[in-house]
C-alpha positions in Angstrom: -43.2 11.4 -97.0 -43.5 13.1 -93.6 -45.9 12.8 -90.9 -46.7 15.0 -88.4 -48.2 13.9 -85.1 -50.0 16.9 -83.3 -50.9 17.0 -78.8 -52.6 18.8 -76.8 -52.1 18.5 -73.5 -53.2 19.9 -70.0 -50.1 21.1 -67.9 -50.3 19.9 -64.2 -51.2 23.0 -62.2 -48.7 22.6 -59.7 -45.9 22.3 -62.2 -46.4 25.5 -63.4 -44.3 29.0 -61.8 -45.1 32.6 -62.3 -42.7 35.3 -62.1 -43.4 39.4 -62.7 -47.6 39.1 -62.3 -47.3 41.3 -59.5 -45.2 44.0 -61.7 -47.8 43.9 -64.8 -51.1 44.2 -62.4 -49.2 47.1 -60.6 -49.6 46.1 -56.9 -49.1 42.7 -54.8 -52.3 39.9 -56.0 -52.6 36.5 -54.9 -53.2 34.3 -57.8 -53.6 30.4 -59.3 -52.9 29.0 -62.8 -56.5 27.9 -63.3 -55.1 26.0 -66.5 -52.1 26.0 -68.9 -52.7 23.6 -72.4 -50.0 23.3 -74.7 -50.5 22.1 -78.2 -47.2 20.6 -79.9 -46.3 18.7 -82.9 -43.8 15.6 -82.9 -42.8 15.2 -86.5 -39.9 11.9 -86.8 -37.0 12.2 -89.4 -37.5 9.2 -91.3 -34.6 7.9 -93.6 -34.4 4.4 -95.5 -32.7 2.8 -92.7 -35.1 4.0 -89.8 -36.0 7.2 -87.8 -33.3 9.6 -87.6 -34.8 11.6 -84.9 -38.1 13.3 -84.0 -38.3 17.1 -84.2 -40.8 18.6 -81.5 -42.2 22.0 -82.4 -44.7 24.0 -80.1 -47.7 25.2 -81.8 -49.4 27.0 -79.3 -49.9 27.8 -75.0 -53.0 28.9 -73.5 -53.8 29.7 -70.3 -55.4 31.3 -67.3 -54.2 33.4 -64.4 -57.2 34.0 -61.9 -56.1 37.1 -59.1 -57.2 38.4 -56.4 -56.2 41.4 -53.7 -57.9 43.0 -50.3 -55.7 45.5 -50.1 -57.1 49.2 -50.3 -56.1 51.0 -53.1 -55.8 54.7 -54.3 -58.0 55.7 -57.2 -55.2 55.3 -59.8 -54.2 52.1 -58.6 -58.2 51.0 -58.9 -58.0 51.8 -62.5 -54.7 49.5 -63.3 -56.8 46.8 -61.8 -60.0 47.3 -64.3 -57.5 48.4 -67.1 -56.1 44.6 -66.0 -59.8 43.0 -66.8 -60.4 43.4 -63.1 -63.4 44.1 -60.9 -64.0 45.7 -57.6 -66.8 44.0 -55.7 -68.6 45.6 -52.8 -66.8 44.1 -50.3 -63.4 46.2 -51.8 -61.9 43.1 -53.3 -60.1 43.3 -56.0 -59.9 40.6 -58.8 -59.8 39.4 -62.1 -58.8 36.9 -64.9 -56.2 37.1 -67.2 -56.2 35.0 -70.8 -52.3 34.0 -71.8 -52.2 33.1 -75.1 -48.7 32.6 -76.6 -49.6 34.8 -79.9 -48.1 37.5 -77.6 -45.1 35.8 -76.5 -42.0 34.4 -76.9 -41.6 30.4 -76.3 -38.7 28.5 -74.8 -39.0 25.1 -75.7 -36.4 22.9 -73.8 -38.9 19.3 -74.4 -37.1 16.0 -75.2 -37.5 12.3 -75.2 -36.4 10.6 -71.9 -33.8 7.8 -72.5 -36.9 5.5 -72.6 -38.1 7.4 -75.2 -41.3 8.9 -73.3 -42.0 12.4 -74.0 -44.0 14.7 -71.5 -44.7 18.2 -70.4 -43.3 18.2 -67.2 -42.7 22.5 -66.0 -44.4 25.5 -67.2 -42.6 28.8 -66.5 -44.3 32.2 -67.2 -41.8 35.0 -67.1 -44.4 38.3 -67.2 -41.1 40.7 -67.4 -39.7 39.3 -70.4 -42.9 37.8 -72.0 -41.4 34.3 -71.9 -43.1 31.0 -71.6 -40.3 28.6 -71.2 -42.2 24.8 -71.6 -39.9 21.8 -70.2 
């Protein structure tokens, strides 16, 4: 019989690293991780002499990227911004929200038990060029 233990967990905002936003919005943002959950399984190996070992399997990542820019932008570059789910206000700022969801990438998943057997989400890395969400 095998049992399967399922997490969700909130990933500490400033363990998480972004690379290649600025390349998929089209023009230099600032931005913050607003939140990053990951939902994981831990199902354990049991044989008749004990646990064997304890596969982890990641189920699925949300998130949310919030941006932001105050540069002045041609008219072609406006339009990447709304085609990006973003919004010019009447001040000229530029911003915006973006939804991760992991449907759309690929995962890395480099978790393991400590030597004291504790498990925990410790790094989030985004990698917007290559669509990679490496979870550590």
């Amino acid at each position: 019989m095998e049992t399967t233990f399922e997490f969700l967990d909130d990933v500490n905002k400033h363990q998480i690293s972004v690379s290649g936003f600025d390349k998929l919005i089209g023009a230099d943002v600032d931005y913050d991780v607003d939140f990053v959950t990951v939902k994981y399984n831990v199902t354990p190996t049991i044989r008749n002499w004990g646990i064997k070992g304890m596969d982890i399997h990641i189920t699925n990542i949300t998130g949310c990227l919030n941006w932001i820019s105050y540069e002045d932008y041609s008219e072609e570059d406006k339009l990447k911004f709304i085609a990006a789910g973003g919004v010019i206000d009447s001040v000229g700022r530029y911003y915006g929200s973006l939804i991760i969801d992991s449907e759309f990438w690929k995962i890395e998943n480099e978790l393991e038990f400590n030597i004291y057997g504790g498990l925990s989400i410790n790094e989030a890395d985004f990698d917007f060029n290559k669509k990679i969400i490496t979870i550590q």
